[in-house]
DSSP file (Angstrom, degrees, kcal/mol; ACC not computed):
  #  RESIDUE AA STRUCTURE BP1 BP2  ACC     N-H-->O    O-->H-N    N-H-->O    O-->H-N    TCO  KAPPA ALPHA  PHI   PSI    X-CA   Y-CA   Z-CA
    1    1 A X              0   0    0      0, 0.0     0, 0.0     0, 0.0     0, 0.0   0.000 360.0 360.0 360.0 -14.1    0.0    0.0    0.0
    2    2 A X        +     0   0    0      2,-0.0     0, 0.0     0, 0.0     0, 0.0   0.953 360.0 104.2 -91.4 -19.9    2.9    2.4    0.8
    3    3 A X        -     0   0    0      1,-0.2     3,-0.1     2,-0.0    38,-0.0  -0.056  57.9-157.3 -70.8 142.2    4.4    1.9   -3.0
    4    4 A X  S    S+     0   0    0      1,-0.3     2,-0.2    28,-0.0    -1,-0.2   0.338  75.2  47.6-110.1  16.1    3.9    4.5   -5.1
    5    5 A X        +     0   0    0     30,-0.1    37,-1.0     2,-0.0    -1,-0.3  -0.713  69.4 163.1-151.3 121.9    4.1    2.9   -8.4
    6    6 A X  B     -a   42   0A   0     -2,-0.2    26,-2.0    35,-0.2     2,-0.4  -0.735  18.9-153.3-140.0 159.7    2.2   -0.3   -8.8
    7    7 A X  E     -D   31   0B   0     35,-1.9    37,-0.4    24,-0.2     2,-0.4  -0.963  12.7-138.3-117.9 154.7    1.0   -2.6  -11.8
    8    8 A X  E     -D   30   0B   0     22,-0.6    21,-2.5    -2,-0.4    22,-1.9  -0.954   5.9-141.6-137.6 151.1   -1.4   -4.6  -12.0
    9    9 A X  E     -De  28  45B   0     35,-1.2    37,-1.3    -2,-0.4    19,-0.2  -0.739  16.0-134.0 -95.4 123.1   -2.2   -8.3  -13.6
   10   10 A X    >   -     0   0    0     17,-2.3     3,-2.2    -2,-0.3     4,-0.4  -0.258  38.3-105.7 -99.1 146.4   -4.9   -9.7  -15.2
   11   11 A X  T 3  S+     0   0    0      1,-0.3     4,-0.5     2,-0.2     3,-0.3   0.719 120.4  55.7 -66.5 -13.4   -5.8  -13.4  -13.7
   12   12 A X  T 3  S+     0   0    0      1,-0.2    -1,-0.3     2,-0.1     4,-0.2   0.529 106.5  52.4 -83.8   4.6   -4.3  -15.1  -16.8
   13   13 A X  S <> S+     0   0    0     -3,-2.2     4,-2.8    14,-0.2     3,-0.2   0.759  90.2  74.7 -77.1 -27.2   -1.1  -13.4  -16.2
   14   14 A X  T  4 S+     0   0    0     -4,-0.4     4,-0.2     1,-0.3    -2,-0.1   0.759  96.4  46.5 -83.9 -16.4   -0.5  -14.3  -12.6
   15   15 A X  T  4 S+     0   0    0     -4,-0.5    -1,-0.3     2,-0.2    -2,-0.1   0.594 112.9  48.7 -90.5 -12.4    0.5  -17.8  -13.1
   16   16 A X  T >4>S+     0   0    0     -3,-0.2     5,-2.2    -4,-0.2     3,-0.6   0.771 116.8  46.1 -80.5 -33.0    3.1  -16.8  -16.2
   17   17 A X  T 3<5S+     0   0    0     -4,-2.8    -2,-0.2     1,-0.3    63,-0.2   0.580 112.6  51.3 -89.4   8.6    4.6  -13.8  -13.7
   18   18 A X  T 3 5S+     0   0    0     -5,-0.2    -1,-0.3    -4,-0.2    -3,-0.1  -0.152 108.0  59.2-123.3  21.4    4.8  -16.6  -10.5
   19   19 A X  T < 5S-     0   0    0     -3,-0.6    -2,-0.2     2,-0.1    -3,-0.1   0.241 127.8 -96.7-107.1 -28.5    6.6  -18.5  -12.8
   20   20 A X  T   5S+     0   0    0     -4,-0.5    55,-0.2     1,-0.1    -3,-0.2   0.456  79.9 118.1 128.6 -11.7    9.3  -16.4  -13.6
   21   21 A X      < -     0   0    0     -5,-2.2     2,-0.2     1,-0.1    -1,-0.1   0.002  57.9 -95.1 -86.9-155.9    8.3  -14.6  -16.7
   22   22 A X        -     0   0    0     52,-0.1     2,-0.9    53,-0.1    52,-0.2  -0.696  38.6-103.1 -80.2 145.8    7.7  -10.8  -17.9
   23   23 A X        -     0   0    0     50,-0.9    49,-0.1    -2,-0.2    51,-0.1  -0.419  32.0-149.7 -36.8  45.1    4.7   -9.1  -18.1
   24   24 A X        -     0   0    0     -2,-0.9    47,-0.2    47,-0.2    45,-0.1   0.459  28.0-123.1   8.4 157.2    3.0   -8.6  -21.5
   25   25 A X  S    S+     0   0    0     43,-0.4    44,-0.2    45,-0.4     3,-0.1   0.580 118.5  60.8 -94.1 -24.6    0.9   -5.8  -22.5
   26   26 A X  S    S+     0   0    0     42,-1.2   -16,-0.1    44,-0.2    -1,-0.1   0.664 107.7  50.3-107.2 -40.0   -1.9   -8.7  -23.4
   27   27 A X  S    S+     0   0    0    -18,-0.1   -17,-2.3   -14,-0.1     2,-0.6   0.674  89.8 123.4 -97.5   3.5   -1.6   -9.6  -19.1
   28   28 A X  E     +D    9   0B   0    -19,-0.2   -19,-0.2     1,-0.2    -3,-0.1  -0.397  21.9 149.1 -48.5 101.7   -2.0   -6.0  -18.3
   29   29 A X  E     +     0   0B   0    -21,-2.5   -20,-0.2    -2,-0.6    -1,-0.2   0.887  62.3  20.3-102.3 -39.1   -4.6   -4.8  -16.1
   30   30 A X  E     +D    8   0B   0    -22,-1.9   -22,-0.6     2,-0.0     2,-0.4  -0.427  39.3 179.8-107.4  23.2   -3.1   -1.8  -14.4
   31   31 A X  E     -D    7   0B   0    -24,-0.2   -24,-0.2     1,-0.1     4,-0.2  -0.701  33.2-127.5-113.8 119.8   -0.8    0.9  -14.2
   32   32 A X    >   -     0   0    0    -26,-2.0     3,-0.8    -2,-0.4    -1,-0.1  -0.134  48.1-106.4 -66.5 123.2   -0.4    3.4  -11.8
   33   33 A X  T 3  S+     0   0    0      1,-0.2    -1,-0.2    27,-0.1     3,-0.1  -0.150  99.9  29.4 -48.3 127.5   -0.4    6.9  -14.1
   34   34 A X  T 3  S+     0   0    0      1,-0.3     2,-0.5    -3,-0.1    -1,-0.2   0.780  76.9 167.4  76.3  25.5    2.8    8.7  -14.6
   35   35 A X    <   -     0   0    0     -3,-0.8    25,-1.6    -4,-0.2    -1,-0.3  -0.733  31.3-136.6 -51.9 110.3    4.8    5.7  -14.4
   36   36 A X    >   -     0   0    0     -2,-0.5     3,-1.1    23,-0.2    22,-0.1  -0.315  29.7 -98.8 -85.1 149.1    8.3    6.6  -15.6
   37   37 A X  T 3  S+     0   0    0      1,-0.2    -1,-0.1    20,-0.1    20,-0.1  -0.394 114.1  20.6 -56.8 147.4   10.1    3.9  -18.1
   38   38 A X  T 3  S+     0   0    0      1,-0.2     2,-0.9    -3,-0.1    -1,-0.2   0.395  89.4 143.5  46.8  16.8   12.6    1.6  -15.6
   39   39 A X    <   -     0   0    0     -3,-1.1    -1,-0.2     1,-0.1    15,-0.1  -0.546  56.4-115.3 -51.2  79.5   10.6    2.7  -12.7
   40   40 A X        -     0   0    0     -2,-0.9     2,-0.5    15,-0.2    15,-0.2  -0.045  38.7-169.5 -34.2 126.8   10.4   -0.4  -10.0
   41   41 A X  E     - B   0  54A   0     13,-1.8    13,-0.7    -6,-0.0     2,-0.4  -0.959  28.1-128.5-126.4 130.4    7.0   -1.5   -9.6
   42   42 A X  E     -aB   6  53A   0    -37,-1.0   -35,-1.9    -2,-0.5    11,-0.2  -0.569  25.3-138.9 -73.6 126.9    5.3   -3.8   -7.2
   43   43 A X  E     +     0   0A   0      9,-2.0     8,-1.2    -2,-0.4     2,-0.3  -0.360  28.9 178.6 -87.0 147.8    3.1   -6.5   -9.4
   44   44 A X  E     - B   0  50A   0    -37,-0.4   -35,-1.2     6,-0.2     2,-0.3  -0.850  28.6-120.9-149.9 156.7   -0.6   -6.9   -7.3
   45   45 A X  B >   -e    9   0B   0      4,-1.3     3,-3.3    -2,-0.3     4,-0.3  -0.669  38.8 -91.4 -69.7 143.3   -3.1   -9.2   -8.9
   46   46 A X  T 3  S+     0   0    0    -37,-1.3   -36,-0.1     1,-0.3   -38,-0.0   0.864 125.8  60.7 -64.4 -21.3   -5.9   -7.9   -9.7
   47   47 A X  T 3  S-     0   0    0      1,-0.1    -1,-0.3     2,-0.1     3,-0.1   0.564 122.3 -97.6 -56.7   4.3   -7.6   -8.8   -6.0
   48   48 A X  S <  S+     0   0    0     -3,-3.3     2,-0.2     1,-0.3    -2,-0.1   0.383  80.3 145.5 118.8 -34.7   -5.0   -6.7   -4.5
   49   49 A X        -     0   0    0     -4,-0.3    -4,-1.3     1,-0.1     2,-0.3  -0.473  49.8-117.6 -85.4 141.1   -3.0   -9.3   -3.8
   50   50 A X  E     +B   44   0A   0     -6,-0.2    -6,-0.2    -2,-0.2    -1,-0.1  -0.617  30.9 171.4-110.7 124.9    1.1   -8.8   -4.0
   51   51 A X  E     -     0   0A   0     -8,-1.2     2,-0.3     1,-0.4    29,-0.3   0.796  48.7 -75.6 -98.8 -49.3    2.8  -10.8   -6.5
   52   52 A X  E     -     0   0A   0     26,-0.2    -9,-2.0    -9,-0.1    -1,-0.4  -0.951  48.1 -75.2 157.9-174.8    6.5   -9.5   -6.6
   53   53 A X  E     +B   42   0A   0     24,-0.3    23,-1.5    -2,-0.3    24,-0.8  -0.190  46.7 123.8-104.2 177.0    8.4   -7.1   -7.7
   54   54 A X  E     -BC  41  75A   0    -13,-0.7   -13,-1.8    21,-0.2    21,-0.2  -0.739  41.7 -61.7 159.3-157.4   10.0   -5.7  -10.9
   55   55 A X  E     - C   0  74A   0     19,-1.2    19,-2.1   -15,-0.2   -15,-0.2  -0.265  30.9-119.1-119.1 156.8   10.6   -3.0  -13.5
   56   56 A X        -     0   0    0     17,-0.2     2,-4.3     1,-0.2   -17,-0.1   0.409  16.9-174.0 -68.7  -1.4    8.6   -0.8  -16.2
   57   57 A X  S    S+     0   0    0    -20,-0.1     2,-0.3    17,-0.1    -1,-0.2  -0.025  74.6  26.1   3.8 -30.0   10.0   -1.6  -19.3
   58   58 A X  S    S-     0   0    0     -2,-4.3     5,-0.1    14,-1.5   -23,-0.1  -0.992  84.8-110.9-134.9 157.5    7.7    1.4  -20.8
   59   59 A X     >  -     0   0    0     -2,-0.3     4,-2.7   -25,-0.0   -23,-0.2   0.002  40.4 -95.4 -63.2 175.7    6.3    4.3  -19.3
   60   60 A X  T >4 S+     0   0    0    -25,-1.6     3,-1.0     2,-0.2     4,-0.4   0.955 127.3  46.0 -67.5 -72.7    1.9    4.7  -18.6
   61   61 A X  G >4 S+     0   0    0      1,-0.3     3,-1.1     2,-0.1    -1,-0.1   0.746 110.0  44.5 -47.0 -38.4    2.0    6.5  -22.0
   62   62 A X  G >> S+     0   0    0      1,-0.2     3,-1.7     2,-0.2     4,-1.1   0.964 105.7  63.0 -65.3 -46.1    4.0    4.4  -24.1
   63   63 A X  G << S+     0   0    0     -4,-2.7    -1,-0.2    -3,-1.0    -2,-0.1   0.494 103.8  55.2 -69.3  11.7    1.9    0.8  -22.6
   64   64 A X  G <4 S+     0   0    0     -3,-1.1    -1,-0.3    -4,-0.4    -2,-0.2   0.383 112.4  42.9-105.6  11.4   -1.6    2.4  -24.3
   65   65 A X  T <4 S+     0   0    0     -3,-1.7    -2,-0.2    -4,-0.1    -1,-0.1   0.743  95.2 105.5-101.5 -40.1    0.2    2.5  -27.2
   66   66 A X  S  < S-     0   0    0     -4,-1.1     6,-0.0     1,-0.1     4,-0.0  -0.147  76.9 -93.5 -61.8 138.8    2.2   -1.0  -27.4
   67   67 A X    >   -     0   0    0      1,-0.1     3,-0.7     2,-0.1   -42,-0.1  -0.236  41.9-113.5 -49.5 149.4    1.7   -4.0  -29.5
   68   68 A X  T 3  S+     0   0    0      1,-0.2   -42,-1.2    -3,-0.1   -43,-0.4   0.560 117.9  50.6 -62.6 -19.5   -0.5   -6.4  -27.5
   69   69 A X  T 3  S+     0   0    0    -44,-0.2    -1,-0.2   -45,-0.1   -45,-0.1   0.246  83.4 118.8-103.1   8.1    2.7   -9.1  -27.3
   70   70 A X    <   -     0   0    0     -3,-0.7     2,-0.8   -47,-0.1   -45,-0.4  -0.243  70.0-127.1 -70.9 164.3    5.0   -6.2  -26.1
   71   71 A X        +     0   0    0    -47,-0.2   -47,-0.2     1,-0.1     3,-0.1  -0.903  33.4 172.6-118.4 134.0    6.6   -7.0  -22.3
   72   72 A X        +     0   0    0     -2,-0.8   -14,-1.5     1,-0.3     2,-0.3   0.836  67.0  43.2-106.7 -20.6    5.7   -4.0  -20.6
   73   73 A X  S    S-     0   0    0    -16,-0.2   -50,-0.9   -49,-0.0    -1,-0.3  -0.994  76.6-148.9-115.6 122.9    6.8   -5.3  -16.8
   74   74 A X  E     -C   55   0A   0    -19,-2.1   -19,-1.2    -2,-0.3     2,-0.3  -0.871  33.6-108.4 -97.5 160.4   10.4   -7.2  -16.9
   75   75 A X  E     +C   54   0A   0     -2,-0.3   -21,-0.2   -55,-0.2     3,-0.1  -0.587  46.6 166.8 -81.3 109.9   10.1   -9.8  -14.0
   76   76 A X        -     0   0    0    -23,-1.5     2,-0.4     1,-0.6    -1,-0.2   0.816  68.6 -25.3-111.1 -49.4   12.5   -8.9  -10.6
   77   77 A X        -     0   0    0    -24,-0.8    -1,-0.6     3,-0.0   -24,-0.3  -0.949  57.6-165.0-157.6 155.3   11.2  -11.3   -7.9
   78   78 A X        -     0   0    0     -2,-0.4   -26,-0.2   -26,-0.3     4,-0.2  -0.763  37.9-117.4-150.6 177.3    7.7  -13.2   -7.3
   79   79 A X  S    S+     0   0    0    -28,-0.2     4,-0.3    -2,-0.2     3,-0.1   0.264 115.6  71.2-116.4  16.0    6.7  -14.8   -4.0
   80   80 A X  S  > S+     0   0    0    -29,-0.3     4,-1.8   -63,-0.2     3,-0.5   0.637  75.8  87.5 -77.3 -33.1    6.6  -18.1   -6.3
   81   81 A X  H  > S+     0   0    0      1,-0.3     4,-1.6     2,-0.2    -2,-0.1   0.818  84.9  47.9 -48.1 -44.1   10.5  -17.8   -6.3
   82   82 A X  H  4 S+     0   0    0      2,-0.2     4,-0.3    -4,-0.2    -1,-0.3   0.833 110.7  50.8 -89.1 -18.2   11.0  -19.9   -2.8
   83   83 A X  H >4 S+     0   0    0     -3,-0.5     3,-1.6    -4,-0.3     4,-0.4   0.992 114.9  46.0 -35.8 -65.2    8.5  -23.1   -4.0
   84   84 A X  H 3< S+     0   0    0     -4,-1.8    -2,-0.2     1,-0.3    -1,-0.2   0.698 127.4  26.0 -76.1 -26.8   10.6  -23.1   -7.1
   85   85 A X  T 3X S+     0   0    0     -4,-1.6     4,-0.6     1,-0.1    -1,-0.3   0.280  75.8 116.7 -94.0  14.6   14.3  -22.8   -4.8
   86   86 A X  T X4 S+     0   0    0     -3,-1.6     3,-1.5    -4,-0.3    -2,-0.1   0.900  70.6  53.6 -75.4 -25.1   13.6  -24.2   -1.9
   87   87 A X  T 34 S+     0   0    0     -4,-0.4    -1,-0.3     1,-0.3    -2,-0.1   0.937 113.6  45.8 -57.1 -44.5   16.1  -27.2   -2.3
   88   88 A X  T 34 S+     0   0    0     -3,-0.1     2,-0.4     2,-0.0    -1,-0.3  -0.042  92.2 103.9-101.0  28.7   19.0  -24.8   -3.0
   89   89 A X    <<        0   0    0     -3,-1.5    -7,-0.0    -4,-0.6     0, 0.0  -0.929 360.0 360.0 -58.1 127.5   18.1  -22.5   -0.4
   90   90 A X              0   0    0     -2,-0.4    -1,-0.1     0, 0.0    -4,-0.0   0.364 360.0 360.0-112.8 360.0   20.1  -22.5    2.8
């Protein structure tokens, strides 16, 4: 809630970003206005719910603009991340 620049993911998105990939313009639900290009953003599902983190790849103006197959969020961290390490955690 305190992050001031947030996206959000449409429910066929959230299992390709808790998997590890980018966000698409196609999985897009969200974007907080006057998001700057390379701008960290926290990924929320659309319920709210906090997925993980990771970067703008285009600004709010540019992602109304973008081919539907464009990656508009690149992928930093997901709360998927410790299922998928947990053997090579220590």
């Amino acid at each position: 809630p305190l992050s001031q620049y947030k996206v959000w993911v449409k429910p066929g998105s959230e299992q390709s970003f808790l998997y590890g990939n980018h966000v698409l313009k196609s999985g897009l639900g969200r974007i907080t206005e006057n998001t700057a290009q390379y701008q960290g953003v926290v990924v929320y599902s659309m319920a709210d719910v906090p997925l993980g983190f990771g970067v703008a790849a285009k600004s709010t103006q540019e992602c109304r603009k973008v081919d539907p197959l464009a990656i508009v969020v690149f992928h930093q961290a997901d709360v998927g991340e410790y299922v998928r390490n947990e053997d090579t955690l220590t």
